[in-house]
Residue frames relative to the residue before (quaternion, step in Angstrom):
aa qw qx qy qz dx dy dz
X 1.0000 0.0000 0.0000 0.0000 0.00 0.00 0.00
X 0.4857 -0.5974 0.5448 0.3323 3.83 -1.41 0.93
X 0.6046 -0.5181 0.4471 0.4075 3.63 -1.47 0.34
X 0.5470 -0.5328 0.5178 0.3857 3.56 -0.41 -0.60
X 0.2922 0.8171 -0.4967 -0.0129 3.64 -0.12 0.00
X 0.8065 0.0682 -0.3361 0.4816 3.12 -0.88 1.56
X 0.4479 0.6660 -0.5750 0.1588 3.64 1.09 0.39
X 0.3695 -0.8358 0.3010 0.2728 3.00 -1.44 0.45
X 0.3391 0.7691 -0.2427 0.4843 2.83 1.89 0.16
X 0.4415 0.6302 -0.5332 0.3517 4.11 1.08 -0.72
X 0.1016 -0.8136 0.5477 0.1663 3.46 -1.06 0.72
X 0.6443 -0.5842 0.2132 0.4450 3.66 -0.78 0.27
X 0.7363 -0.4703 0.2332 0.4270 3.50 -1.12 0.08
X 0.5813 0.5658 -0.3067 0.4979 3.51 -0.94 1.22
X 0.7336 0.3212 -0.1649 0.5757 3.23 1.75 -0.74
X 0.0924 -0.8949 0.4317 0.0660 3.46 -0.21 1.53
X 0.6190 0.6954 0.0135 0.3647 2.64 1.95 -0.62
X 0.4231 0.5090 -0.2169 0.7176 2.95 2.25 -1.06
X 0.6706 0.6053 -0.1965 0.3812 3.86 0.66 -1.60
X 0.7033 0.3521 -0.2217 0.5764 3.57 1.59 -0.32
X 0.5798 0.5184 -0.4353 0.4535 3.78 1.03 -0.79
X 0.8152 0.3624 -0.2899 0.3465 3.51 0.77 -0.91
X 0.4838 0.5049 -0.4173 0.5804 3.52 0.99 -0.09
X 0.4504 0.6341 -0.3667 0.5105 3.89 0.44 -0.67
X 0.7886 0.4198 -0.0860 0.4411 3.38 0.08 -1.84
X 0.5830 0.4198 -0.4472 0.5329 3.62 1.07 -1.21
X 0.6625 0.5582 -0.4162 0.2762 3.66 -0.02 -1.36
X 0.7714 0.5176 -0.1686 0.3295 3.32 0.83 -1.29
X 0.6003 0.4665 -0.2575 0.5964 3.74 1.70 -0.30
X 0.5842 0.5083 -0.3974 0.4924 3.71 0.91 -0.51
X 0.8401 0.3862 -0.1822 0.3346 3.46 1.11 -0.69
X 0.3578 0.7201 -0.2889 0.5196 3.02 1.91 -0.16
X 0.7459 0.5657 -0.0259 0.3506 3.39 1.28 -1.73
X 0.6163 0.4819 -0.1029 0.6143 2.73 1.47 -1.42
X 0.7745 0.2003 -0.3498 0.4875 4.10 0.51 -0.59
X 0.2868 0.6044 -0.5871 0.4559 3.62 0.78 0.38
X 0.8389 0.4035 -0.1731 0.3217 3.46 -0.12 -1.43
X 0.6744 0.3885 -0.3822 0.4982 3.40 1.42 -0.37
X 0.6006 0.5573 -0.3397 0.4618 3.64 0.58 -0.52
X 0.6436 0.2810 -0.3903 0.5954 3.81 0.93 -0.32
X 0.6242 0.4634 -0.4567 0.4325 3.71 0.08 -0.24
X 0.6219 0.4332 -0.3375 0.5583 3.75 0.85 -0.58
X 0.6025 0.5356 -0.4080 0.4286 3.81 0.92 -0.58
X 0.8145 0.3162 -0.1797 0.4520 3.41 0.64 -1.69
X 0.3702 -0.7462 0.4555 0.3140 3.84 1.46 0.36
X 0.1710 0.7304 -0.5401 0.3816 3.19 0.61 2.36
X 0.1088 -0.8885 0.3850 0.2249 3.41 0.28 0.85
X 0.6956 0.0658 0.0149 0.7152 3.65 1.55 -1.11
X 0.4530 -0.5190 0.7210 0.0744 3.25 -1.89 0.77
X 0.4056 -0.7515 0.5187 -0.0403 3.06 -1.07 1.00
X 0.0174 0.9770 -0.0718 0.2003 3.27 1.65 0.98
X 0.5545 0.3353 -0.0556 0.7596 3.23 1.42 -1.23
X 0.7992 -0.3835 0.4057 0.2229 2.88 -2.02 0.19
X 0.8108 0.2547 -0.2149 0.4812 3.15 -0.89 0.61
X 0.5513 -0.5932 0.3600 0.4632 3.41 1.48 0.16
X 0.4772 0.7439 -0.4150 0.2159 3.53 1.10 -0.29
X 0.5574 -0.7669 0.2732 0.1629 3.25 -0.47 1.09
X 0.1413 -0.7436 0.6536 0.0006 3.89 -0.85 0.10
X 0.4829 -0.5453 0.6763 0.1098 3.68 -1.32 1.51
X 0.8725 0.1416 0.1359 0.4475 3.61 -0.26 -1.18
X 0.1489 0.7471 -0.6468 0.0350 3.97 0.07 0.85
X 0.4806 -0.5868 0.5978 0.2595 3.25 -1.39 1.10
X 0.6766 -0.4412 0.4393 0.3932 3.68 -1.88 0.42
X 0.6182 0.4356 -0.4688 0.4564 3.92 0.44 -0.82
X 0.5668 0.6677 -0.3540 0.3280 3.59 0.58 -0.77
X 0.6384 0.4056 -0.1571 0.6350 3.82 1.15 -1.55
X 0.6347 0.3727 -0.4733 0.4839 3.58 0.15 -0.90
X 0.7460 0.4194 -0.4557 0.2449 3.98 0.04 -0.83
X 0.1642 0.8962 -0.2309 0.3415 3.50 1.52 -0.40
X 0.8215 0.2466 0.2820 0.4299 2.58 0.33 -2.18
X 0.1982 0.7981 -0.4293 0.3735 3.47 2.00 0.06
X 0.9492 0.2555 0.0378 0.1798 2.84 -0.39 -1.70
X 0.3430 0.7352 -0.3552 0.4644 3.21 2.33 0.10
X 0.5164 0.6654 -0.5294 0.1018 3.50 -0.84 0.76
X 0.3686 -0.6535 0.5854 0.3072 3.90 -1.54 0.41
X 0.4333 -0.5220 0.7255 0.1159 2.79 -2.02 1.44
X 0.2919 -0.5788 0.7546 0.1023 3.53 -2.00 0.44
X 0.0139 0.7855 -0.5671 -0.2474 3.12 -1.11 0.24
X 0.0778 0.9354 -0.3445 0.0143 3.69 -0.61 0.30
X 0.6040 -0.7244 0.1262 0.3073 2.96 -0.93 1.01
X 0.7093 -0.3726 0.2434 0.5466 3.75 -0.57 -0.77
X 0.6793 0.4463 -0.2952 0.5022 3.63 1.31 -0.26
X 0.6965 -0.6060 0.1873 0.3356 3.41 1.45 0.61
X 0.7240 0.2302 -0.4312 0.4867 3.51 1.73 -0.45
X 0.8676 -0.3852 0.2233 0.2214 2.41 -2.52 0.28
X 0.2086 -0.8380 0.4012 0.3055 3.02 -0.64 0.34
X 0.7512 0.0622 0.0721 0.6532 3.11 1.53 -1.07
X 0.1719 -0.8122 0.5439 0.1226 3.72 -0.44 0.82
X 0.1459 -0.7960 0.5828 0.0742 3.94 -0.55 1.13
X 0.2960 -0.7716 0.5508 0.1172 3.44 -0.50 1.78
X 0.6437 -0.6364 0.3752 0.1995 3.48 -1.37 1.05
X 0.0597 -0.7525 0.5513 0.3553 3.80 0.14 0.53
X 0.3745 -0.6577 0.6141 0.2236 3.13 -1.88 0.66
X 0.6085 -0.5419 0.4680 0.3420 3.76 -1.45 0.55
X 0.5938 -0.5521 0.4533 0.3703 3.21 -1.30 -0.22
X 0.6730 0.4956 -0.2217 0.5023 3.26 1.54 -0.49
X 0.7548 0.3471 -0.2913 0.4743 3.57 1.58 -0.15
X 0.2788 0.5938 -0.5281 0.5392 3.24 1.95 0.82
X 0.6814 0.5947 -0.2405 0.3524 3.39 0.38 -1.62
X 0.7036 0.2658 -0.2513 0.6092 4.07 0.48 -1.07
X 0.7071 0.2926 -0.5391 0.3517 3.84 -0.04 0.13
X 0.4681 0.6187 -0.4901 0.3973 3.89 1.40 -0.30
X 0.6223 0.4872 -0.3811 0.4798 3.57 1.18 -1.09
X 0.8037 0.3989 -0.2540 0.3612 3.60 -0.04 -1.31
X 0.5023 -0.6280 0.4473 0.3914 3.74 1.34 0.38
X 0.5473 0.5252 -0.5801 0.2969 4.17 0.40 0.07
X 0.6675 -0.4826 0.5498 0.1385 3.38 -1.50 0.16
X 0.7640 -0.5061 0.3476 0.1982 3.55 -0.72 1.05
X 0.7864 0.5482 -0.0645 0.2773 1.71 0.39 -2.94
X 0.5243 0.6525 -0.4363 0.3302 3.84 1.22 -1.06
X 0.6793 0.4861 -0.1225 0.5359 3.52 0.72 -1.12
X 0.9096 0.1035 -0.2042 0.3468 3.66 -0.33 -0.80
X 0.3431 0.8258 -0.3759 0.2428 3.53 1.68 -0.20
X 0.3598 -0.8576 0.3545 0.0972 3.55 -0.30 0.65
């Protein structure tokens, strides 16, 4: 099993049990995620993803893999000195993080919605 990292659920020491539901849970969304994505790629007759650097491709990307993707995707605000917004600058998305949410069935809209 992976560590957990950033859950927020980890409970203190003593709790093997809390310490298993949530690892349990991690295990169980990484896979959920992960066969989602193969079963639409096999739907939309995708054979490799284009993942790693250099575009270099991959048969089988793990969930940390998609979630890292998606690291670096975020919207700025600008505002004024009384705090509102003035202008909001939507994140562009790649062609490859258009592509895996077309596969996994999520909406855009999550990402560029305003």
């Amino acid at each position: 099993m992976t560590p957990l990292s950033g859950c927020t659920c980890t409970p203190r020491r003593g709790k093997p049990k809390v310490r298993l539901a949530c690892e349990l849970s991690h295990c169980s969304s990484e896979a959920q995620i992960e066969r989602q994505l193969r079963n639409a790629r096999k739907q939309h007759d995708v054979a490799n993803l284009a993942v790693y650097p250099e575009d270099r491709t991959c048969t089988a990307p793990t969930t940390a893999r998609i979630i890292d993707i998606f690291d670096y995707v975020s919207r700025h605000h600008l505002t004024a000195p009384d705090g509102t917004v003035r202008r909001t600058f939507a994140p562009e998305l790649t062609d490859l993080q258009h592509q895996i949410l077309d596969l996994l069935d999520l909406p855009t809209s999550l990402y560029i919605a305003t």
